[in-house]
Structure formats: C-alpha cells, structure tokens
C-alpha positions as CSV (number, residue, x, y, z in Angstrom):
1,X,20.6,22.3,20.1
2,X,20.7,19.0,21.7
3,X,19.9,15.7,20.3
4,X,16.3,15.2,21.8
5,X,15.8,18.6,20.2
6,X,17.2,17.8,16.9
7,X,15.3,14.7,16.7
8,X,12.0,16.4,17.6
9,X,12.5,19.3,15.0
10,X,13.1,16.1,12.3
11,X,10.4,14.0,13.4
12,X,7.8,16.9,13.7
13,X,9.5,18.2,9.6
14,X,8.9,15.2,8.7
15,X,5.0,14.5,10.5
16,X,4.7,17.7,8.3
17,X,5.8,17.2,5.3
18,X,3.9,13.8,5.1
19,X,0.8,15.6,5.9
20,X,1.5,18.6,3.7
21,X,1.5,15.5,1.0
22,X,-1.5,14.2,1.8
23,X,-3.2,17.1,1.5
24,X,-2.1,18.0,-2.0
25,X,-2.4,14.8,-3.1
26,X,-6.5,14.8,-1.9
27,X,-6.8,18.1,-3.7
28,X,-7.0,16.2,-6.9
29,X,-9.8,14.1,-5.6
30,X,-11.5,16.9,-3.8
31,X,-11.6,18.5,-7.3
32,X,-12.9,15.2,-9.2
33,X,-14.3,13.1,-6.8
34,X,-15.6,10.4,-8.8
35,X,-14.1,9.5,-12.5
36,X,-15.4,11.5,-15.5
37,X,-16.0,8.1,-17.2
38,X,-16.7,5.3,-15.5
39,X,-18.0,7.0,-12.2
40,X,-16.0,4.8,-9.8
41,X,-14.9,6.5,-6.7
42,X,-11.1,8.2,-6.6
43,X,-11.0,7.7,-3.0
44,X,-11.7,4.6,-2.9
45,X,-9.0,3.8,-6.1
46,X,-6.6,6.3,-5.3
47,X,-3.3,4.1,-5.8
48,X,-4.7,3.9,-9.8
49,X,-5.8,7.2,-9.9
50,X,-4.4,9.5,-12.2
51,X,-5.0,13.5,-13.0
52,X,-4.5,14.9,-16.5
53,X,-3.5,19.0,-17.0
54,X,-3.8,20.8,-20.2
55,X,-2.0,23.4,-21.3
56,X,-5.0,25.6,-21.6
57,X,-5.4,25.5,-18.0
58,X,-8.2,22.4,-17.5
59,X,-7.6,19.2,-16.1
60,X,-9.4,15.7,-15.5
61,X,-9.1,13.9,-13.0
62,X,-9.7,9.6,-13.6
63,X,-9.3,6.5,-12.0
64,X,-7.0,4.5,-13.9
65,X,-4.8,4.7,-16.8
66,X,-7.5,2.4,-18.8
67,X,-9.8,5.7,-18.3
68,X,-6.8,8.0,-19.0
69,X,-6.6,6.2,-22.6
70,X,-10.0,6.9,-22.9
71,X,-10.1,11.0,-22.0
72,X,-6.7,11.2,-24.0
73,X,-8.3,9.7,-27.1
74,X,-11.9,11.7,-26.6
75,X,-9.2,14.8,-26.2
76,X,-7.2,15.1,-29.4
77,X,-6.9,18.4,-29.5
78,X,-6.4,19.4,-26.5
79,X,-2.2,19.5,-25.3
80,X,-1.3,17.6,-22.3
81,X,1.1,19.6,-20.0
82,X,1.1,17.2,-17.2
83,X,0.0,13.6,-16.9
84,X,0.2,12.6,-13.5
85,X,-0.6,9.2,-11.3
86,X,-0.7,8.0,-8.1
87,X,2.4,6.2,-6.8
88,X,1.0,2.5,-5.8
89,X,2.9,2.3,-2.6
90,X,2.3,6.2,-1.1
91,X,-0.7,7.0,-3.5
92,X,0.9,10.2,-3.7
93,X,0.9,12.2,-7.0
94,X,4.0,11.6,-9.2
95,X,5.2,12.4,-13.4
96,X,3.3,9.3,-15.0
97,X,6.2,9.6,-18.0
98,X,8.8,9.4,-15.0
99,X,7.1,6.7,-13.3
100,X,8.6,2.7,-13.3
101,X,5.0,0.8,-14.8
102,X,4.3,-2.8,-14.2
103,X,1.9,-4.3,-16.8
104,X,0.5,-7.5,-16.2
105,X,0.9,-10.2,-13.0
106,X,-1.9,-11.3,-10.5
107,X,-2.8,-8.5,-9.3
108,X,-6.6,-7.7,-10.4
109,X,-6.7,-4.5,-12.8
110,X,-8.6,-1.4,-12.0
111,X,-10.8,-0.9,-15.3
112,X,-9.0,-3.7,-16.9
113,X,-8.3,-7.4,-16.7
114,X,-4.4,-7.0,-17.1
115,X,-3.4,-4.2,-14.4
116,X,-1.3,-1.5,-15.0
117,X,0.6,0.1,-11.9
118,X,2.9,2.8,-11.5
119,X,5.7,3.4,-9.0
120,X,8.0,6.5,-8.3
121,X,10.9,3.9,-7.5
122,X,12.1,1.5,-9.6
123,X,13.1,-0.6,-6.6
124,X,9.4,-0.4,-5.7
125,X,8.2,-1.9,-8.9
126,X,11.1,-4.4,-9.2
127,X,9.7,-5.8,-5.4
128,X,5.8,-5.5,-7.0
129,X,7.1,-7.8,-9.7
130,X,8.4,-10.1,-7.3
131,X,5.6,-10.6,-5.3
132,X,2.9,-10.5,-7.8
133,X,4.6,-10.8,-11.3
134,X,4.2,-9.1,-14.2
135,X,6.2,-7.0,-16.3
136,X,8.5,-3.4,-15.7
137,X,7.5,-1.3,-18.5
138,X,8.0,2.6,-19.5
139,X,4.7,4.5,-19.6
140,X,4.7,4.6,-23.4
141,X,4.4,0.5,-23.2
142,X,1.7,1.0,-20.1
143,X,-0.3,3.5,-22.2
144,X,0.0,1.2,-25.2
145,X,-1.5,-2.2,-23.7
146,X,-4.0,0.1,-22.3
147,X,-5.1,0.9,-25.9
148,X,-4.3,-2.6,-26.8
149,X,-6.6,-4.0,-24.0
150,X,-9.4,-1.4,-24.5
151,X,-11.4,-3.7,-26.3
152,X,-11.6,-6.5,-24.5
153,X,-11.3,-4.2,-21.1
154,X,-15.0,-2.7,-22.2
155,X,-16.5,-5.5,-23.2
156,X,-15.6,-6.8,-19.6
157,X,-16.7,-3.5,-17.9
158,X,-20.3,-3.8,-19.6
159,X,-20.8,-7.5,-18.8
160,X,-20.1,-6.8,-15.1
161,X,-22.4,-4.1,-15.3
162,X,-24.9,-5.9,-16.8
163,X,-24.4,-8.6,-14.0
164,X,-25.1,-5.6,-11.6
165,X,-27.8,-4.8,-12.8
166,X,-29.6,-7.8,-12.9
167,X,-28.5,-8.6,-9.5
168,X,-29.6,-5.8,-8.3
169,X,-33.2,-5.8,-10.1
170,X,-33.3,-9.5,-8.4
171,X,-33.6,-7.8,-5.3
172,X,-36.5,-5.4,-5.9
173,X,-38.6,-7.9,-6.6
C-alpha cells in the first residue's frame, strides 16, 4: 500500500468511527428525548446530558446531573449499573464515576446556578478551568453539591418558570 492509500484507509476509519460515535451517542436521546423531570430538550443540552442504567435492565435518560440527583434520590431502590454523561467537549457518552468534573466558574449551570461539567480528559477540564474557572472535582464531590445546591437550584427553576408563565400570559392578552 502506498501512502495516499494509507492515508485514505485512516482518514475514511476515522470519518467512521466518528460517525459510528455519533450515532450511539444519539441513541440515548432518540430513546429519551426530552428529560423525565424537567422536560427540557436532550438535544438541545446534550453536553449536560446524562443516561442512568439499572441493573434490572431500565434506564433514564436526563439532562443534567442536577436531574440525575433527583431520579437517583426518587430511585432508592433501584441499583445503578451504569451512570453515564456526556463529555462537554465531544458530547459523547463517557463513565460519569471516571469522568474529570468541574463544579463552579462562569459558566451558566444547566438546572442549576453553580454548573457542574464533566470531561473524559483531565487535560480538558484543567483548560475549562482556565478559561472559565471553577473547580476540578471527582464525581462524588459533583454529585454532592448537586444535592447541596438542590434547594436553592429549585427554588430558582420555579421562579423562572413562574416568570415564563406570566410572560407568556402577557402575550395572550
């Protein structure tokens, strides 16, 4: 094989492998389409989203680890066997308990007012930090100021709401 050949056969494994990606990582959304709590679109959040599998064969698909707290709380009983989130840079699928977290900086939150992103790389949350602050934190410490913030995160959630709907009641009128 000759260069041009080898390059080709790389560049079209890799065109395919990128798109062999992309379509797993729509599957989730395909199946869940909208989150099971909030109702926000998946799509249009899919660098928060995150899909959580149980061990007795059902899984929910949300749109951010503040409604992940939520469905994991609501869920006691049930076992997690995989709990999985979008990587904020490829928006790709990855192990949320693997994944580098950055809590906090000035990035606006989905679902919450401190924002809680995840990354497959370290590197890649160490340059998030860098450009928009915050702190690098294990899941366990995400998942835990998402509990902590839940409070104050749904009070926030139901004031914008109600601003929604007044707003949008001004405009029937």
């Amino acid at each position: 094989m000759n260069r041009k050949n080898v390059a080709a056969a790389l560049a079209s494994a890799v065109v395919f492998g990128m798109l062999a990606m992309t379509a797993v990582a729509q599957e989730d959304i395909k199946q869940s389409p909208s989150c099971k709590y909030c109702g926000m679109d998946r799509q249009k959040f899919d660098s928060t989203r995150m899909l959580i599998e149980y061990e007795d064969g059902t899984s929910t698909g949300v749109c951010s680890l503040h409604c992940a707290a939520v469905e994991l709380a609501l869920n006691i009983d049930k076992t997690p066997k995989a709990l999985k989130v979008a990587d904020m840079g490829t928006k790709s699928l990855i192990d949320a308990e693997k994944a580098s977290w950055v809590v906090g900086g000035s990035k606006a939150g989905v679902m919450t007012k401190r924002g809680k992103w995840a990354f497959e790389k370290k590197e890649d949350a160490e340059a998030f930090v860098k450009t928009n602050g915050g702190m690098l934190t294990s899941f366990d410490d995400a998942i835990k100021a998402a509990y902590t913030d839940m409070y104050e995160d749904t009070k926030m959630i139901r004031e914008k709401r109600k601003m929604m709907k007044g707003h949008s009641m001004e405009h029937k009128h």
